[in-house]
KEKOLGU-242527 format. One record per residue (C-alpha): residue in one letter; residue number from 1; x, y, z. Coordinates in steps of 0.02 Angstrom, whole numbers, plus 32768, in hexadecimal, padded with zeros to 4 digits. Example, Ala and Ser with C-alpha at 12.3 -4.5 7.8 and 13.67 -1.06 7.14 Angstrom:
BEGIN
  residu  num    xx    yy    zz
       A    1  8267  7F1F  8186
       S    2  82AC  7FCB  8165
REM end
This chain:
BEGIN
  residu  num    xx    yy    zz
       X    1  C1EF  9C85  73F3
       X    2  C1F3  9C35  74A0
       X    3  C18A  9C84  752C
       X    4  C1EA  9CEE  759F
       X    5  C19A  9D68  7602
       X    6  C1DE  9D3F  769B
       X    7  C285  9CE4  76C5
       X    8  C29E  9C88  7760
       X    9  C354  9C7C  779F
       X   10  C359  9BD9  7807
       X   11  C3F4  9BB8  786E
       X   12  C43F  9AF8  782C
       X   13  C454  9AE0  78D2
       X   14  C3CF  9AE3  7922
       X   15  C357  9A5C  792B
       X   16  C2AD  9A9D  7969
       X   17  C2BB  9B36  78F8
       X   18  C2D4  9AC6  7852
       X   19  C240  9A66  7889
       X   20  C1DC  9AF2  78B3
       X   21  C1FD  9B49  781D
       X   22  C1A9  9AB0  77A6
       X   23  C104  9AF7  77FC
       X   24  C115  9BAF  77D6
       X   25  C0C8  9C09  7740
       X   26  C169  9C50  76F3
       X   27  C18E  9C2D  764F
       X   28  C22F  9C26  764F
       X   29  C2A6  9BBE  76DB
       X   30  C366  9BDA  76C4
       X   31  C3B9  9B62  7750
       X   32  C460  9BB9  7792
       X   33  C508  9B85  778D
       X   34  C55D  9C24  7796
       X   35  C55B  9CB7  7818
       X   36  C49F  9C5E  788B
       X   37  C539  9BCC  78AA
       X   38  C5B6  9BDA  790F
       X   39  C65F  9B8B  78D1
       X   40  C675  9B08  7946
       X   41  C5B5  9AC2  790A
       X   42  C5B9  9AE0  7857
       X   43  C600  9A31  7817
       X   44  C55E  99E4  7888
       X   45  C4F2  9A6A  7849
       X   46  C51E  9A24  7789
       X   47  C4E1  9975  77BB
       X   48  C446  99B7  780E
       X   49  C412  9A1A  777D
       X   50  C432  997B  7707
       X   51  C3BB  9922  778D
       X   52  C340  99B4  7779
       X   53  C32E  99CE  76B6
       X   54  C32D  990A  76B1
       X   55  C2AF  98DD  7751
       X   56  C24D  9979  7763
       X   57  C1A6  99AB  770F
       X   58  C1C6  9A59  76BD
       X   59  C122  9A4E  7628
       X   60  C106  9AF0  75CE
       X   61  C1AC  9B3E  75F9
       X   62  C24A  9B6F  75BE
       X   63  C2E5  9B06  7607
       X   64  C381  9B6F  7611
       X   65  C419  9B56  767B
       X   66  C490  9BD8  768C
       X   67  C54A  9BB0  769B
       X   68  C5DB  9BFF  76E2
       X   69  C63C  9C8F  7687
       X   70  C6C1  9C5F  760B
       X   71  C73B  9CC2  7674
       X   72  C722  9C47  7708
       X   73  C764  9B88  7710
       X   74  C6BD  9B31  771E
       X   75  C66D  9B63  7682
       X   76  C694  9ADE  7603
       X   77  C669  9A55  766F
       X   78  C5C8  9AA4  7691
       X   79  C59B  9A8F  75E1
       X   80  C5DC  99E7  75D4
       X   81  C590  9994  7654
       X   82  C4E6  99ED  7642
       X   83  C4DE  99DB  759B
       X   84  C528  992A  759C
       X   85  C4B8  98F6  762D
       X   86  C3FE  9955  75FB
       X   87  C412  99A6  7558
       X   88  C374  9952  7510
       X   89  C321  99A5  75A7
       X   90  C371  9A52  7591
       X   91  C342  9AEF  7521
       X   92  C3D1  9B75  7536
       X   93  C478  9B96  7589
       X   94  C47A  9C29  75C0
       X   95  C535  9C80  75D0
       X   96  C555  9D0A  7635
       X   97  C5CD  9D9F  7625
       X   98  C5E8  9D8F  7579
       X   99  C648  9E0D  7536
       X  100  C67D  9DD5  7495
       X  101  C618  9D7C  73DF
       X  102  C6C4  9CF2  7410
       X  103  C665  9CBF  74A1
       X  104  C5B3  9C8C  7466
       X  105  C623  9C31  73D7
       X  106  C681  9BDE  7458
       X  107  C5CB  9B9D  749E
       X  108  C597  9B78  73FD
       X  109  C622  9B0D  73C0
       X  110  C625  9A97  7476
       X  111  C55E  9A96  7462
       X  112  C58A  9A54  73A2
       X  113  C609  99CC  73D5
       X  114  C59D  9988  7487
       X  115  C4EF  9982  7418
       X  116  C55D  991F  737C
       X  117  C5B3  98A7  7409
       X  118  C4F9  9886  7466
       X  119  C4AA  9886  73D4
       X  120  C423  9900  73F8
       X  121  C3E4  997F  7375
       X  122  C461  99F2  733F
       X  123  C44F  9AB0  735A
       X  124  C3A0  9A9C  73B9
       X  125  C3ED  9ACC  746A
       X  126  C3E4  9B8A  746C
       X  127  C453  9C21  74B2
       X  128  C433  9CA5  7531
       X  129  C4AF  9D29  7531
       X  130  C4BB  9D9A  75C2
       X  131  C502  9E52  75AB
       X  132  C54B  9E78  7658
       X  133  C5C1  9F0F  7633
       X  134  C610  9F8F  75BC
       X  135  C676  9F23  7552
       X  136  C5DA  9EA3  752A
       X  137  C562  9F49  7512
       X  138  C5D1  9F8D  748A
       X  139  C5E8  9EF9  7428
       X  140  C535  9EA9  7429
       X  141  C50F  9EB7  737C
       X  142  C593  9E4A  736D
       X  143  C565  9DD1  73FA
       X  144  C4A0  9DC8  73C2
       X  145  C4F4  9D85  730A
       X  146  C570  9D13  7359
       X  147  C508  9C81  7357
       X  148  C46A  9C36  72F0
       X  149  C44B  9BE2  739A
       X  150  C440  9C8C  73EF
       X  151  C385  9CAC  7434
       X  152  C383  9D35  74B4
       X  153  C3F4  9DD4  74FF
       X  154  C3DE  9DD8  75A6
       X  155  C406  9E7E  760E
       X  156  C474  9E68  76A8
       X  157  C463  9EF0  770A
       X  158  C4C9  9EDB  77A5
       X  159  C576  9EAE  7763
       X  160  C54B  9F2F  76E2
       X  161  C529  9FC3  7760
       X  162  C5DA  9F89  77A9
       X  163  C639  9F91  770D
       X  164  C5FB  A04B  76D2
       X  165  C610  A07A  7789
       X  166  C55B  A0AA  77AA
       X  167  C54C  A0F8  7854
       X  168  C4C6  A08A  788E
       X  169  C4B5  9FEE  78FF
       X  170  C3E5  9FA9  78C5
       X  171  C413  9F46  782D
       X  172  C37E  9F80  77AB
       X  173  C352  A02D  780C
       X  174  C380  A0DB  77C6
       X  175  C43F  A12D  781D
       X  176  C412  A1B8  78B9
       X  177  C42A  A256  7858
       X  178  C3E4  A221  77A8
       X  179  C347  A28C  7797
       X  180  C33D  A285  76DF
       X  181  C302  A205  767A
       X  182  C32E  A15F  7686
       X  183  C3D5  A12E  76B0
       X  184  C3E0  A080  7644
       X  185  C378  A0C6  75C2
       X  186  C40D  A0C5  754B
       X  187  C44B  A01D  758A
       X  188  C399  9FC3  7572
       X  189  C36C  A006  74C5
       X  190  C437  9FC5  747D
       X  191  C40F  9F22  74BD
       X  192  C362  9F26  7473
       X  193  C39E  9F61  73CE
       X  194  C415  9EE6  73B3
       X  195  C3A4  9E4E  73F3
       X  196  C30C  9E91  7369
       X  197  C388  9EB4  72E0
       X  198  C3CB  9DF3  72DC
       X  199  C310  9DB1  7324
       X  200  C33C  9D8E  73C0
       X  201  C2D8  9DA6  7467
       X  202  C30C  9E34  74F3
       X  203  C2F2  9E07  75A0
       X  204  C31B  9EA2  7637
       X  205  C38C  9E53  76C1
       X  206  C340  9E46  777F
       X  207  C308  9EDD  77F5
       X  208  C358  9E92  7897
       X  209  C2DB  9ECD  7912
       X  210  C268  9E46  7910
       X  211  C1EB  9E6E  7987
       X  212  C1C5  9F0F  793E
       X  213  C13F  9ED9  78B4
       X  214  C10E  9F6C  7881
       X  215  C1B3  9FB3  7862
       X  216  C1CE  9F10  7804
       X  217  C144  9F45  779C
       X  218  C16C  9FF9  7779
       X  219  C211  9FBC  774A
       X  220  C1DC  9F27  76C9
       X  221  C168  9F9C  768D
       X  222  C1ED  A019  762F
       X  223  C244  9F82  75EC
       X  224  C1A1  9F2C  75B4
       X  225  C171  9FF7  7566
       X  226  C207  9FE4  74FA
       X  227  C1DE  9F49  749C
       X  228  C244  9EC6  750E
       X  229  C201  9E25  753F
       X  230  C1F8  9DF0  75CF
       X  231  C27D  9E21  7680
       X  232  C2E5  9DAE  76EA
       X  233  C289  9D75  7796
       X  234  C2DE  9D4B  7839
       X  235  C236  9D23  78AE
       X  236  C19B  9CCD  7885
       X  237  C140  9D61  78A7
       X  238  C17F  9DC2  7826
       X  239  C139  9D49  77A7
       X  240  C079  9D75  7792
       X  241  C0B3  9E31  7785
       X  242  C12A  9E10  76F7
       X  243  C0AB  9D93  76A6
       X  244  C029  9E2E  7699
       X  245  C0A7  9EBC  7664
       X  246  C0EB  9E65  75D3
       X  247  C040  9E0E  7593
       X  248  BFE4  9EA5  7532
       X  249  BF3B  9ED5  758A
       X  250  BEA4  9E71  754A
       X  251  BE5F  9F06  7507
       X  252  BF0B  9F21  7498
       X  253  BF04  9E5E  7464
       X  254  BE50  9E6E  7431
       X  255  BE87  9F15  73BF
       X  256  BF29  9EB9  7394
       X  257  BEB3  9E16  7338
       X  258  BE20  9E94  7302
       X  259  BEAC  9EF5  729E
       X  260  BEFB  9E70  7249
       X  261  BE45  9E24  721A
       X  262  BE0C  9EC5  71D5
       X  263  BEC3  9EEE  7178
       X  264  BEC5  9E3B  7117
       X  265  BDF3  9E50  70E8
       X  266  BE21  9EF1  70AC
       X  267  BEBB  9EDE  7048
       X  268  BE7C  9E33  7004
       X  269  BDBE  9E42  6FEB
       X  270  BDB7  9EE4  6FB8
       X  271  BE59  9F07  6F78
       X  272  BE90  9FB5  6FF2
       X  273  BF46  9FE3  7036
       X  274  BF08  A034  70C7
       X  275  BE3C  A045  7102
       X  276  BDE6  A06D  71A7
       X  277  BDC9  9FED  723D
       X  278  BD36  A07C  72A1
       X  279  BD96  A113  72AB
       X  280  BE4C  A0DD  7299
       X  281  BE94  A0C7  71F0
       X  282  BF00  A02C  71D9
       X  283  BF81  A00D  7161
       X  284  C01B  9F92  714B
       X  285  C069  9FE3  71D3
       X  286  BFDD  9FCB  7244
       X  287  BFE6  9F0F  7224
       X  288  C0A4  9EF7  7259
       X  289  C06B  9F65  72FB
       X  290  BFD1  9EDE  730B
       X  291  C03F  9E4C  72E2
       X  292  C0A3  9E6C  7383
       X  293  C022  9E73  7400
       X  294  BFCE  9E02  73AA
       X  295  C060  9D6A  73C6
       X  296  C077  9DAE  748D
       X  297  BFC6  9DA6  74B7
       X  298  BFBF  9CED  7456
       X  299  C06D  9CC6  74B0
       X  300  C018  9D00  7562
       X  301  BF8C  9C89  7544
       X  302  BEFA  9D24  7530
       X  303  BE5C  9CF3  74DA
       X  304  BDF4  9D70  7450
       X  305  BD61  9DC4  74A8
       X  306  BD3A  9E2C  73F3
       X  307  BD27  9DEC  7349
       X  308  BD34  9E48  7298
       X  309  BC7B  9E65  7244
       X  310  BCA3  9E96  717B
       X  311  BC36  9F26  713E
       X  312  BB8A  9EE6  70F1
REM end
């Protein structure tokens, strides 16, 4: 699995912010071709992200460039010429408003016949689907198994709040009046049952007021509580917070290791199902738990602090 605990959206327009962006610790870049470009700039914006993915220095992250919407004219070209002009530099499409396993097939299949015709490695170019409304949430079991290319669901909040009719204008925040719970609860945990059951990553969409850190945090941090992987950034200074909330806490990494150390002496050296690591008993179970913070906190980089002593 790729890194992705925090997503920068660059505009493929702009300049500055692409090269900016090279220097900034996200781990994931997706240059924009679809609603950060206006339509009069978005056939420039395709050669400038070409000139980007080609010319530009992006080590230790994830390349992604998201086209246009399949119900929009621009869309096939975008893959065309990206993938014709930087595909040995690029890791995923991502597609937006997909509704529909026909359009990730769609992807796949022009993906298929560019990387044959450019002769670049078949099938190693990835897919981001974005789930932007009603239509794409009820069908994304489908849409997570449209593809063996398919890598992560991403959450799109905005257009999604506009097609259930939410009454609220702060794309990511709860509606005025909802007192109770979590309003995208439901929405969250169908996108992050269908991306586990086909072993694919979940990424929240954006919380639009970017100044407000902390809100940003609070925010991330009920995705990240669910199991999802990283969230969608729109400022630079929302990257350190997402960085932290979806890494596990040192203390949790070192637990993570010490569990997995003591589960495989125990089951292999002295031949037990389940056994006791201090006061906690661990068991098979407890090892798939362990195994999970265990590849985040190797993922975010963390180092052990604790090591497992056997008993004498």
């Amino acid at each position: 699995m790729r890194p992705r605990r925090s997503t920068l959206a660059v505009p493929g327009s702009n300049p500055r912010f692409i090269e900016k962006a090279q220097g900034l610790p996200a781990d994931e870049i997706f240059l924009d071709l679809e609603d950060a470009v206006a339509p009069a700039a978005k056939e420039d914006a395709r050669r400038s992200v070409v000139a980007a993915l080609n010319d530009g220095d992006w080590s230790g992250k994830v390349r992604v460039v998201r086209v246009n919407d399949l119900d929009t004219r621009w869309t096939y070209r975008d893959v065309i010429e990206v993938v014709e002009g930087a595909g040995a530099n690029l890791d995923c499409v991502m597609l937006p408003k997909v509704r529909d396993p026909a359009d990730v097939q769609w992807l796949d299949r022009l993906l298929t016949q560019i990387e044959r015709n450019m002769g670049l490695e078949v099938g190693r170019i990835g897919i981001e689907a974005q789930i932007e409304d009603a239509r794409g949430l009820t069908r994304v079991d489908e849409i997570a198994a449209a593809s063996a290319r398919m890598e992560t669901l991403v959450f799109g909040p905005g257009d999604f709040m506009a097609s259930i009719n939410m009454k609220t204008l702060v794309v990511g925040e709860q509606p005025p009046g909802y007192t109770e719970g979590d309003a995208y609860h439901y929405i969250l945990m169908r996108i992050l049952m269908a991306a586990r059951a086909h072993d694919l990553q979940a990424i929240d969409g954006p919380y639009f007021n970017v100044r407000d850190v902390p809100a940003f945090t609070r925010v991330a941090r009920r995705s990240a509580a669910l199991g999802f992987d990283g969230k969608w950034v729109l400022h630079p200074s929302q990257i350190d917070a997402a960085n932290e909330v979806f890494s596990p806490a040192q203390d949790d990494y070192d637990h993570a290791e010490l569990i997995l150390d003591a589960y495989d002496y125990y089951t292999t050296v002295e031949k037990r199902g389940a056994a006791m690591l201090g006061d906690e008993m661990i068991d098979e179970a407890s090892r798939k738990m362990a195994l999970v913070i265990a590849a985040k906190g190797r993922i975010a980089g963390l180092m052990r602090t604790k090591t497992f002593n056997p008993p004498v």
